[in-house]
C-alpha positions in Angstrom: -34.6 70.1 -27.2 -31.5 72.0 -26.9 -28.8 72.2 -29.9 -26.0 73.9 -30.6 -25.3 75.6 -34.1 -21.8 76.0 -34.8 -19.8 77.9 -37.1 -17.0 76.5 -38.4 -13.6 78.0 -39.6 -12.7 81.0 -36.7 -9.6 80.6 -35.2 -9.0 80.8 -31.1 -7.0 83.0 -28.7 -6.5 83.3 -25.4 -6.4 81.5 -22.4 -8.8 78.9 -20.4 -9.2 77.3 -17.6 -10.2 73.9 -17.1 -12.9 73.1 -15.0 -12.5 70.8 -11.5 -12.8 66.8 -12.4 -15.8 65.8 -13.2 -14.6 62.0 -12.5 -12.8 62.7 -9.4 -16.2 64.7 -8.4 -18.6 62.1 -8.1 -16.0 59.9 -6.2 -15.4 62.5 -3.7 -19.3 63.5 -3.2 -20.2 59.9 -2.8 -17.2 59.6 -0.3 -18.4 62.0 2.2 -20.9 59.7 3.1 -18.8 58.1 5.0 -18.4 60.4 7.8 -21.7 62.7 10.2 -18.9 65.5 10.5 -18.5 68.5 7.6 -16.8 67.9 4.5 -15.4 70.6 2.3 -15.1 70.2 -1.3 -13.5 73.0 -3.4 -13.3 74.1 -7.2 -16.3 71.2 -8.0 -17.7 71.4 -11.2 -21.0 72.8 -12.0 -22.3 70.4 -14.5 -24.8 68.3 -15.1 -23.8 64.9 -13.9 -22.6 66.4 -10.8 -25.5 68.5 -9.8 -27.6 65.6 -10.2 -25.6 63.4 -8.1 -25.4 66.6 -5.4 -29.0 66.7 -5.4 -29.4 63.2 -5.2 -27.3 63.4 -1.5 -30.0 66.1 -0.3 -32.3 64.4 -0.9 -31.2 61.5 0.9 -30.9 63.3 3.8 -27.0 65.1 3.5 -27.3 68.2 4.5 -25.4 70.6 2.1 -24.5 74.1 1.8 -23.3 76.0 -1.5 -20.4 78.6 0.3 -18.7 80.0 -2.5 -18.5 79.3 -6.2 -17.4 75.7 -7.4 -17.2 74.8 -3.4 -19.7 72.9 -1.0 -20.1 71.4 2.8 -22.0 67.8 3.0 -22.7 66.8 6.3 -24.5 63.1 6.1 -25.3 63.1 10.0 -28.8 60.9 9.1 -29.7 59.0 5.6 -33.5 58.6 4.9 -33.3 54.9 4.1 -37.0 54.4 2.8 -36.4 57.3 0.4 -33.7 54.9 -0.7 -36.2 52.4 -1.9 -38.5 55.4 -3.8 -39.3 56.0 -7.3 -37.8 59.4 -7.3 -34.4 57.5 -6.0 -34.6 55.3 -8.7 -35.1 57.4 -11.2 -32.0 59.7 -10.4 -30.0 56.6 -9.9 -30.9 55.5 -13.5 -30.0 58.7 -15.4 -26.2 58.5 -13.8 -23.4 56.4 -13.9 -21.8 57.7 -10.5 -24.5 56.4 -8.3 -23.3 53.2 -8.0 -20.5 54.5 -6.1 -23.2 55.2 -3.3 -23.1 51.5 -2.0 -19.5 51.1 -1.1 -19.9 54.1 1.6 -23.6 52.9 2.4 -22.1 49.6 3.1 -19.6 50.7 5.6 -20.8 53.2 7.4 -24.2 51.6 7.6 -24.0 48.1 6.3 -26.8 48.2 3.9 -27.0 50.0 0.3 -29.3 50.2 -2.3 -28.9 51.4 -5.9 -31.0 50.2 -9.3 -29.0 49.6 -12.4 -26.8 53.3 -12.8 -27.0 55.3 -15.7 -25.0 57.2 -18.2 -23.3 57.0 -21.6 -24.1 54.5 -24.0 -20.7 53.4 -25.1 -21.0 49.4 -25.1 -21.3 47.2 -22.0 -20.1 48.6 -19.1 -20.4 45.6 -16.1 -20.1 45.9 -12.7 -19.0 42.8 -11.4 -15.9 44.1 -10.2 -17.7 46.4 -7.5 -19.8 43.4 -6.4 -17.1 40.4 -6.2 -15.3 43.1 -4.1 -18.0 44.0 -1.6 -18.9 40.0 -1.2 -15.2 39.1 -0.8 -15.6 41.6 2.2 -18.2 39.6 3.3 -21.1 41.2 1.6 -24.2 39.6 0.5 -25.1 40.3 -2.7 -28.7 40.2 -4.7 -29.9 42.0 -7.7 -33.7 41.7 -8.6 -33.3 41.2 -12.6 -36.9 41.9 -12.7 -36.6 45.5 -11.3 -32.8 46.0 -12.3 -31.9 46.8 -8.5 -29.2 46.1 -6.5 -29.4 45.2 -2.5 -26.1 44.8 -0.8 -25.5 43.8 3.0 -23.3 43.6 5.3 -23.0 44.7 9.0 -20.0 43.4 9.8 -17.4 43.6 7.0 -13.7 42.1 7.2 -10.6 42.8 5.5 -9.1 40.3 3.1 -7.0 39.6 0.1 -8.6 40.3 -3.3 -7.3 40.2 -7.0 -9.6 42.3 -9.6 -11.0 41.1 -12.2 -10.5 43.9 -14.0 -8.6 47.7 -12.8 -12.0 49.3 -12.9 -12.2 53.2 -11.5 -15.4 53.1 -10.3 -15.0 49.8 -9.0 -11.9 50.3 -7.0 -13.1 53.6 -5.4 -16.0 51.7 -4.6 -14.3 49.1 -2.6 -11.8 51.2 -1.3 -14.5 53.1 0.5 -16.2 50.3 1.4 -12.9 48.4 2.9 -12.0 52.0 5.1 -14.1 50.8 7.9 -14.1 46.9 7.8 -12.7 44.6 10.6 -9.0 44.1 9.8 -6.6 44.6 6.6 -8.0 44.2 3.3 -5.2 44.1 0.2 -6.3 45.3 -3.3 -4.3 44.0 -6.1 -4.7 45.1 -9.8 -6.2 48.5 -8.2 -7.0 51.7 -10.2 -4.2 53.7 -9.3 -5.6 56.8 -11.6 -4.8 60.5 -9.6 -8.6 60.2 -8.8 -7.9 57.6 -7.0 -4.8 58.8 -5.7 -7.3 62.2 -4.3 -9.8 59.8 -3.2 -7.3 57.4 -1.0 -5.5 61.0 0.6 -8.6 63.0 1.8 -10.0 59.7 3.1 -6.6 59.1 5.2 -7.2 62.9 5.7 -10.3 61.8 7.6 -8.6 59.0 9.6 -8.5 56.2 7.2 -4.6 54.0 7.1 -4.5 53.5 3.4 -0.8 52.4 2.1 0.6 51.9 -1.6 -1.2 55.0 -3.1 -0.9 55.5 -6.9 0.8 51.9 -7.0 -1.8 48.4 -8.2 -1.1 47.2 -4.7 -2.9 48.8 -1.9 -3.2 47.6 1.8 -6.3 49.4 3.9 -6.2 49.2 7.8 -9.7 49.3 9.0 -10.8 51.9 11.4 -14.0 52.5 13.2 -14.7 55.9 12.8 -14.0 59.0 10.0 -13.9 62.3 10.5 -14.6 65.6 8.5 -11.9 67.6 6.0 -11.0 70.1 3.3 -10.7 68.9 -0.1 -9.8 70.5 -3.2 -10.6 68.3 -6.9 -7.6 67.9 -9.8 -8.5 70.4 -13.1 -10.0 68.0 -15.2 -7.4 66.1 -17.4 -10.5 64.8 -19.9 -11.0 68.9 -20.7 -7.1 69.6 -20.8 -7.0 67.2 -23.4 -10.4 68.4 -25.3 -8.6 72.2 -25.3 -5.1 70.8 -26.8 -6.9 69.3 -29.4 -9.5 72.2 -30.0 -6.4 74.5 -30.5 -4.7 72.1 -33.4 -7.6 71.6 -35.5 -8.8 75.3 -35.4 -4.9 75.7 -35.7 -5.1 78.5 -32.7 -2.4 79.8 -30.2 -4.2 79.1 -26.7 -3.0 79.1 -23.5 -4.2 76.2 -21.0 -4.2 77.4 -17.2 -3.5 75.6 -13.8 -3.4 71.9 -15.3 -1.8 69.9 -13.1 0.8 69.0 -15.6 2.3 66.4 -12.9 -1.0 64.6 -12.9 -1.7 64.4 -16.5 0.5 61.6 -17.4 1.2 60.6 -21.0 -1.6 63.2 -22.2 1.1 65.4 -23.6 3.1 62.9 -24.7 0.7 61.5 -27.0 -0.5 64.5 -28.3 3.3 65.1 -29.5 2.8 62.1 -31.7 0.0 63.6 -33.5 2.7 66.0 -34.2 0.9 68.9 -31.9 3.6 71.2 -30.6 3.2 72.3 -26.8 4.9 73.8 -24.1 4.7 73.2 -20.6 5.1 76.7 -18.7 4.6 76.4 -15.2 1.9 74.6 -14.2 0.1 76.3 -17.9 0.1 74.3 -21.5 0.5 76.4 -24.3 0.1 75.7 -27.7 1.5 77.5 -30.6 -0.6 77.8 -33.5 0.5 75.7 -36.0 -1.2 75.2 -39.9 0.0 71.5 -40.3 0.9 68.7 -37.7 2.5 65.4 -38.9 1.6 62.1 -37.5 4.9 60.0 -36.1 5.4 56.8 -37.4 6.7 54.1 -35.2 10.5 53.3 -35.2 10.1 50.5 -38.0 8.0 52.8 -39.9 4.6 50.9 -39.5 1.7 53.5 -38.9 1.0 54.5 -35.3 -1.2 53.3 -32.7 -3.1 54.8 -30.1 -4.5 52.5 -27.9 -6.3 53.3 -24.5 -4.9 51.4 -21.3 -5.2 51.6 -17.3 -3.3 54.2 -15.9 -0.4 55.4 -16.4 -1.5 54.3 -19.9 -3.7 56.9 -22.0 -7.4 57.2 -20.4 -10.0 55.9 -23.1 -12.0 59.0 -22.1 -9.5 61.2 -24.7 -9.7 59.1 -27.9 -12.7 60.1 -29.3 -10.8 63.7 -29.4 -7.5 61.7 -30.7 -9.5 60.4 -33.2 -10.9 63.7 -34.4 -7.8 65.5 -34.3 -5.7 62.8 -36.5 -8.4 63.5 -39.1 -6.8 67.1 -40.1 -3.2 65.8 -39.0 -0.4 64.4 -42.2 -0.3 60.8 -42.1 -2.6 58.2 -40.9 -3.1 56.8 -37.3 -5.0 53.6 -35.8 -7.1 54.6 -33.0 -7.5 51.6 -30.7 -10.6 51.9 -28.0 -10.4 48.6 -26.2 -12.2 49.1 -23.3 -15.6 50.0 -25.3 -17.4 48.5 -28.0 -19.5 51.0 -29.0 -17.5 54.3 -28.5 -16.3 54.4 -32.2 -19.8 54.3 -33.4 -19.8 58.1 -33.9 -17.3 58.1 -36.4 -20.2 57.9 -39.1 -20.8 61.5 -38.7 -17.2 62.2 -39.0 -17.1 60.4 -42.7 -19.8 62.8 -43.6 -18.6 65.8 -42.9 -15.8 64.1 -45.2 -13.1 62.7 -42.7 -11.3 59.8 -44.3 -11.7 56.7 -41.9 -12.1 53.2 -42.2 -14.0 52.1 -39.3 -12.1 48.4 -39.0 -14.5 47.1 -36.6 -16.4 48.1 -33.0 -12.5 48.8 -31.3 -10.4 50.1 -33.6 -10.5 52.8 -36.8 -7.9 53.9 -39.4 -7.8 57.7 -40.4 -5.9 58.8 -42.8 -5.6 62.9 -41.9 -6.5 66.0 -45.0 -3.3 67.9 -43.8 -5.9 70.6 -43.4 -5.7 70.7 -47.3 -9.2 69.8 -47.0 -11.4 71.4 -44.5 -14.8 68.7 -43.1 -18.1 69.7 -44.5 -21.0 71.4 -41.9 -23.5 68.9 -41.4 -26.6 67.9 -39.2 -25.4 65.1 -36.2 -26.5 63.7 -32.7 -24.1 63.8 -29.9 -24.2 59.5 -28.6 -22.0 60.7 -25.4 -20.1 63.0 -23.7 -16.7 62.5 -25.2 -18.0 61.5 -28.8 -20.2 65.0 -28.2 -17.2 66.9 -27.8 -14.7 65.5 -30.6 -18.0 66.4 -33.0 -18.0 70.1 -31.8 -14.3 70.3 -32.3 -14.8 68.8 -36.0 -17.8 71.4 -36.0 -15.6 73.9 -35.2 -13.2 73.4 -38.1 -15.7 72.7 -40.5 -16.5 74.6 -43.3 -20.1 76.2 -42.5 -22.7 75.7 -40.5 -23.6 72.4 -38.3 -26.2 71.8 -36.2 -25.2 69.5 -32.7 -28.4 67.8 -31.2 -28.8 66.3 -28.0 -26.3 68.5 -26.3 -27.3 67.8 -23.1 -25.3 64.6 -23.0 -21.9 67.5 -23.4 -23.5 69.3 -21.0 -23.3 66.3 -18.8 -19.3 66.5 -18.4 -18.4 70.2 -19.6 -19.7 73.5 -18.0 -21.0 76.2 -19.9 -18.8 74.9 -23.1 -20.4 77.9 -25.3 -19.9 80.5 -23.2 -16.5 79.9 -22.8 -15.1 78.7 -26.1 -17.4 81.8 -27.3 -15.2 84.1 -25.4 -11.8 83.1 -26.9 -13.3 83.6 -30.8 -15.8 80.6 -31.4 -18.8 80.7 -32.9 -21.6 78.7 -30.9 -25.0 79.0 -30.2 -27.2 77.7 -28.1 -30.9 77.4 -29.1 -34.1 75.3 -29.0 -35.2 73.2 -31.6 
């Protein structure tokens, strides 16, 4: 198994890139189903979640090309629908997340889709009822075997309707959305995700001939059409690494400079980090961040302690606070960290109260840290990354530890972030990669 031993206490410099959206990716890949002409995808991310989901398509019959770095061509002329219903399927399905989003695209273009129960990080219940009210309110039918955790949708002859989500799920709108593209009619989505990745998703799928309306509002109206074509696509730099790098730089207190972000598209990423009391600078489309030896927690106007809650866009993306969290822990003044969207996402903070963070875990939503001022530096330690994010905020506390640690099950980082090592390594960490 693979691990990472970090060594702790070596300040950063330089500048880095962040990598094309993992999030957005697996929309976008699953999207192209939709269409038997080309579709171009540039700056994708070569990770692991999305290589899987890549190789998943080919081997469902898409036939795809690698023509440059970071960018591909899917053409999904033909689907093998019994390898739908293999083992092999199955058992790619299971180990991501992203594969539900297969059925919404399945469903239109061909009125049938199959996926078993999808994948991914262990961070509390994460249900999918949204997807499935939305693809029977189309007109759907609907049945998942309980004994073989597999879903079966059908429908040959969707139509456009009204429909209020439960809940404004990402994956779940997306997955609608596509599905709705090609149905009979006007269908109206209220209480959509209106993310940017959803905002890439709707425009390259009116790109392809698709009469989508309201775009980065709750409310959208989709015109069905019969047929869509091929098109160019180019993925957002990923806002979850953006974030990761600006709090990297403040707890190894380095000058770093982020490149091509996006800033439009980040939201109230910046903002939020200000409150932590991490200075930054937007130049050009670039972040930079001074180095800085303390950073001082805002209070709110009232002077009660501050609260960082996650929320559906334009609100802060829960994917971020497992790095908010880390970061307050070396900040002056104390913080609650709010995750409500997850039960089971805080869990990880256990390793961080080793290494000698002070935090009171309050319950599965919310913890209280109460920072060191970087007066004391975290202790090296043995820990066990539970997910991609948590994996992340416990190499960054790695990082500014004192020592040695020793980060297990890195595969899971590997899932979200490419080649993590080699790149940190090149602006003055210390990481290595090894087996254990």
């Amino acid at each position: 198994m693979a691990i990472f031993k970090v060594e702790g206490g070596h300040r950063l410099s330089g500048s880095i890139t962040p990598q094309g959206a993992k999030n957005e990716a697996l929309q976008i890949i699953c999207a192209t189903l939709l269409t038997s002409e080309r579709v171009t995808v540039h700056n994708v991310p070569q990770i692991l979640d999305v290589m899987q989901l890549i190789e998943l398509l080919r081997r469902m019959g898409v036939e795809i090309e690698r023509i440059a770095e970071g960018s591909y061509t899917f053409k999904a002329r033909d689907i093998d629908f019994e390898y739908l219903k293999s083992d092999d399927y199955r058992q790619r399905c299971m180990r991501l997340r992203g594969s539900v989003m297969l059925i919404g695209p399945l469903l239109a273009r061909f009125g049938m889709g199959y996926v078993p129960k999808p994948g991914g990080d262990k961070i509390g219940r994460r249900r999918l009822d949204t997807h499935f009210l939305g693809f029977q309110k189309l007109g759907a039918k609907f049945d998942f075997d309980i004994a073989d955790e597999f879903f079966m949708v059908e429908g040959r002859n969707l139509k456009g309707t009204y429909m209020l989500l439960d809940e404004a799920s990402v994956t779940g709108t997306a997955n609608i959305i596509m599905a709705a593209v090609m149905a009979r009619g006007t269908t109206t989505i209220y209480n959509a995700a209106c993310e940017p990745y959803i905002q890439q998703l709707c425009r390259m799928l009116n790109r392809m001939g698709a009469r989508i309306s309201g775009i980065a509002s709750n409310l959208l109206t989709i015109e069905g059409v019969d047929l869509l074509g091929g098109t160019k696509h180019t993925l957002l730099p990923d806002m979850i690494e953006v974030g990761s790098f600006i709090g990297m730089a403040a707890m190894t207190r380095s000058e770093l400079t982020i490149k091509d972000v996006s800033y439009d598209n980040l939201g109230i990423i910046p903002a939020q980090f200000r409150r932590l009391g991490i200075r930054l600078e937007q130049r050009g489309d670039d972040i930079y961040i001074p180095q800085q030896d303390h950073y001082s927690i805002d209070t709110f106007m009232d002077g009660s302690i501050m609260t960082i809650a996650d929320a559906p866009w334009p609100g802060l993306t829960p994917d971020l606070l497992s790095i908010f969290l880390v970061v307050a822990t070396q900040a002056k003044g104390s913080v609650l960290i709010h995750q409500k969207m997850f039960e089971s996402r805080l869990f990880f903070v256990d390793k961080l109260i080793d290494m000698g963070a002070q935090i009171i875990l309050c319950d599965p939503h919310r913890a209280t840290v109460i920072g060191h001022d970087h007066n004391i530096r975290l202790r090296a330690t043995r820990m066990t990354s539970p997910d991609i994010r948590a994996g992340v905020a416990l190499l960054i506390a790695a990082m500014s530890a004192e020592g040695v640690s020793t980060i297990q099950n890195i595969d899971q980082i590997d899932r979200g972030y490419k080649e993590i090592d080699t790149r940190l390594n090149a602006l003055g960490a210390r990481i290595t990669r090894m087996e254990e």
